[in-house]
C-alpha positions in Angstrom: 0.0 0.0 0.0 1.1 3.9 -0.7 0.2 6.8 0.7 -3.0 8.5 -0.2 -3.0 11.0 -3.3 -1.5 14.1 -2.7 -4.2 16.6 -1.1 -4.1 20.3 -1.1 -4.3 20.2 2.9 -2.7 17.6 4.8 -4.2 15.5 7.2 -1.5 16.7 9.7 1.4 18.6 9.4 4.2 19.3 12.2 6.6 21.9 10.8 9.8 22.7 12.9 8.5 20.8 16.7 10.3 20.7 19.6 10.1 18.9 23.3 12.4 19.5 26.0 11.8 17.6 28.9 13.6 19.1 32.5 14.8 16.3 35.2 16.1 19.2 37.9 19.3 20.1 36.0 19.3 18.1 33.4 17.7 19.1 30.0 16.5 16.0 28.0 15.8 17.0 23.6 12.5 15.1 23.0 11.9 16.3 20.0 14.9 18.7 17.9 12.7 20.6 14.8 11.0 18.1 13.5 8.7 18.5 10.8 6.7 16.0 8.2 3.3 16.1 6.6 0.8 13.4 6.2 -2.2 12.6 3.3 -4.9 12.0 4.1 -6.3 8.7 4.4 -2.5 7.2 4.7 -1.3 4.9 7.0 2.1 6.1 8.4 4.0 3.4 11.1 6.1 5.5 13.1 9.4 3.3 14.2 12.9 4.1 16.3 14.7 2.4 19.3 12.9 3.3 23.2 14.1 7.0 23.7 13.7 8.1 20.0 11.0 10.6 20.2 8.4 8.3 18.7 5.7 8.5 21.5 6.4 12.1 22.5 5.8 12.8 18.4 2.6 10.8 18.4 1.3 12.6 21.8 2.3 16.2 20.2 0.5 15.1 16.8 -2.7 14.5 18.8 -2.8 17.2 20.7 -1.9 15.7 24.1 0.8 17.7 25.1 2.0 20.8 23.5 5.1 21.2 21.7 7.4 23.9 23.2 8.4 25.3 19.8 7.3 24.6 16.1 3.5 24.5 14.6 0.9 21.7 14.3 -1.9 21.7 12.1 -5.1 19.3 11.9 -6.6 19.5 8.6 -5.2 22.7 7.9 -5.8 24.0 11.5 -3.3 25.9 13.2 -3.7 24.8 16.7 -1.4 26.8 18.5 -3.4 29.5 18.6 -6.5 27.9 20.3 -7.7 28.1 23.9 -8.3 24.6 26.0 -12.1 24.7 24.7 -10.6 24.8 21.2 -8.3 22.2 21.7 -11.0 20.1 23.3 -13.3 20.4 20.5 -11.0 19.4 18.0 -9.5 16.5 19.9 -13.0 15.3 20.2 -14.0 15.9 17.0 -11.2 14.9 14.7 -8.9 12.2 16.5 -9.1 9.1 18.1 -6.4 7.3 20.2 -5.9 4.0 20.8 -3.4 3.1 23.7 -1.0 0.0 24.7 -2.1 0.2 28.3 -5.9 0.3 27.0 -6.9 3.3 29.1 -10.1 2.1 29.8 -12.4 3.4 32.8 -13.0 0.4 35.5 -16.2 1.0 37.1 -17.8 1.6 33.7 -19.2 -1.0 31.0 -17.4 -1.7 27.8 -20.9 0.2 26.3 -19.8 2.8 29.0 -16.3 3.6 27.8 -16.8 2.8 24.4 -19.4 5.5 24.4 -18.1 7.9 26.2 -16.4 10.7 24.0 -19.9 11.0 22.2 -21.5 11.2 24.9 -19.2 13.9 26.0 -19.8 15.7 22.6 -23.3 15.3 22.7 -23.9 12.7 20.2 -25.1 9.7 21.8 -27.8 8.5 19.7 -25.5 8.3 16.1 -23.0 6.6 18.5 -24.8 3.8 20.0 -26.1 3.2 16.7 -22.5 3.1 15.1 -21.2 1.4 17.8 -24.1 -1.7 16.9 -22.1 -2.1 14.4 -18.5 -1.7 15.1 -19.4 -4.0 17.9 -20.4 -6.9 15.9 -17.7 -6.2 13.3 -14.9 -5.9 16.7 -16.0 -9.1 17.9 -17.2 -7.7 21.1 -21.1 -7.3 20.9 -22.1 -9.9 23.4 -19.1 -8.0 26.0 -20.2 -4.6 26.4 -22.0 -4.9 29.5 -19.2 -6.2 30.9 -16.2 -4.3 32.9 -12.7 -4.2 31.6 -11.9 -6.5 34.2 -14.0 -9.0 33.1 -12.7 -8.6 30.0 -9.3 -10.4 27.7 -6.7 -8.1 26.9 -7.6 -8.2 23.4 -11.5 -7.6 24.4 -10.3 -4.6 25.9 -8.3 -3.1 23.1 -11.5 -4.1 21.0 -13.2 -1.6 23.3 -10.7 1.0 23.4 -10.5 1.0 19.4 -14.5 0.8 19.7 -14.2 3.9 21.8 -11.7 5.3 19.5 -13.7 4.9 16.1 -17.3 5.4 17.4 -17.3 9.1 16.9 -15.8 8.8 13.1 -12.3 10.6 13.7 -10.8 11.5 10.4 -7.5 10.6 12.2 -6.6 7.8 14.4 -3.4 7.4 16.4 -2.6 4.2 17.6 0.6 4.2 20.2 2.1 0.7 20.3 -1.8 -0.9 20.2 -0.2 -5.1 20.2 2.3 -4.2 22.9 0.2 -5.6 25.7 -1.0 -8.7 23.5 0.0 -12.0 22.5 1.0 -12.9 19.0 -2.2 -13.8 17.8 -4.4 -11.6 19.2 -2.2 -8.6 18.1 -2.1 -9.5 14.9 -6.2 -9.6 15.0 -6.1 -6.2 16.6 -3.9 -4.8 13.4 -6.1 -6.8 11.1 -8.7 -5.2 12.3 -7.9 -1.5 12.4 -5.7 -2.1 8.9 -9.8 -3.1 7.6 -11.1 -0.2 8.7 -8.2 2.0 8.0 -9.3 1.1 4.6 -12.7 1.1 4.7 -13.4 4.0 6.0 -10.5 6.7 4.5 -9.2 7.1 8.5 -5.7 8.6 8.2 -4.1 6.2 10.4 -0.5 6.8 12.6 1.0 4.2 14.7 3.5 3.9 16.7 5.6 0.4 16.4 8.0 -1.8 17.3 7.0 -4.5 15.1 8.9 -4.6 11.3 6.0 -7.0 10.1 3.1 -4.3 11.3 5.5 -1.4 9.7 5.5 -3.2 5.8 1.9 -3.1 5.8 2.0 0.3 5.9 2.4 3.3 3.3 5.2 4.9 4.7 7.3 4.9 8.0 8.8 7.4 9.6 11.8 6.6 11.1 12.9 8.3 14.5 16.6 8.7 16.4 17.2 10.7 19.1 14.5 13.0 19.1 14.8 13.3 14.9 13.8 12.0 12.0 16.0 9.4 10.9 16.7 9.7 7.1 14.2 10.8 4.1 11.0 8.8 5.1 10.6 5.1 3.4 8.2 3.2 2.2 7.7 -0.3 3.3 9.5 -2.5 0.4 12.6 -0.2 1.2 12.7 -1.0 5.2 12.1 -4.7 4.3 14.6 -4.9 2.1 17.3 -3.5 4.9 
């Protein structure tokens, strides 16, 4: 697979980031001006050894933390300029995230968490309908009234990627979602989000470890200390090294 066609406006775009984390004296370069643009409705695997910058890019890119210098866009949106209502509004509305550690709420349902950022947008009704569907689809229909911890590890990244695509987000960050899985069921979990990746036009950015995960994609973005790595590749290149 290659990227989407080019588009006039990116589905994201960074443009000279930076992250500087402060350990009492000590100054630690998350991020050193990085900047890339992604099409929409491309699937971009984000690689690098533990330190690189990889998670700290994916968090900035999705508006969960703040880059201390450099721009990020949404769809053309500048959103260093917006207040925390703003930035709220366009988290809700335009990205989903799907975490290793699941992230999940434990005194609330499956139903309950899956639900839960339409309900905090004030969509309920389209979502329980859509998630009817994405529940049968996810394998999880007949476990939504349960807890997370009556739930499989793989159930419960079936909610959280249920939570994640219920409200339709025309980007969806995924940070290292097989990490806490076997084998198997990881490779159901990617199967799954590759599907509707497809299916549905989601730009879709993930943060790996996994080579085999990283050649399905369009395009990876390699990361080393807090930079990217090289001209990005596509998949047939990093296979072939």
């Amino acid at each position: 697979m290659t990227d989407a066609a080019p588009s006039a406006v990116p589905a994201l775009e960074v443009e000279g980031i930076r992250k500087i984390y402060r350990l009492g004296e000590v100054e630690i370069r998350a991020l050193d001006d990085v900047s890339l643009q992604v099409a929409p409705g491309s699937f971009v695997a984000v690689m690098g050894p533990s330190g690189s910058g990889k998670s700290t890019l994916l968090h900035l890119m999705g508006l969960l933390d703040a880059p201390d210098a450099g721009v990020v866009r949404i769809r053309g949106t500048d959103t260093g300029g917006l207040d925390d209502d703003a930035l709220t509004a366009l988290r809700r509305d335009e990205i989903g995230f799907v975490f290793q550690t699941f992230e999940l709420i434990p005194n609330l349902s499956a139903r309950e968490n899956a639900l839960l950022p339409a309900e905090v947008a004030g969509r309920l009704e389209p979502a329980q309908a859509r998630l009817a569907t994405l529940g049968a689809r996810l394998g999880i229909a007949d476990r939504l009234d349960h807890r997370p911890a009556q739930l499989s590890g793989g159930q419960r990244q079936r909610v959280a990627l249920a939570r994640a695509l219920v409200v339709e987000p025309a980007i969806l960050f995924a940070d290292e979602p097989t990490g806490n899985l076997d084998a198997t069921t990881g490779e159901q979990i990617v199967d799954l989000m590759f599907s509707l990746h497809r299916e549905r036009g989601t730009t879709l950015v993930m943060v790996t470890h996994d080579l085999a995960l990283a050649e399905r994609s369009g395009r990876v973005i390699a990361m080393r200390d807090g930079e990217i790595d090289g001209a990005s590749v596509h998949h047939t290149q990093i296979a072939a090294q």
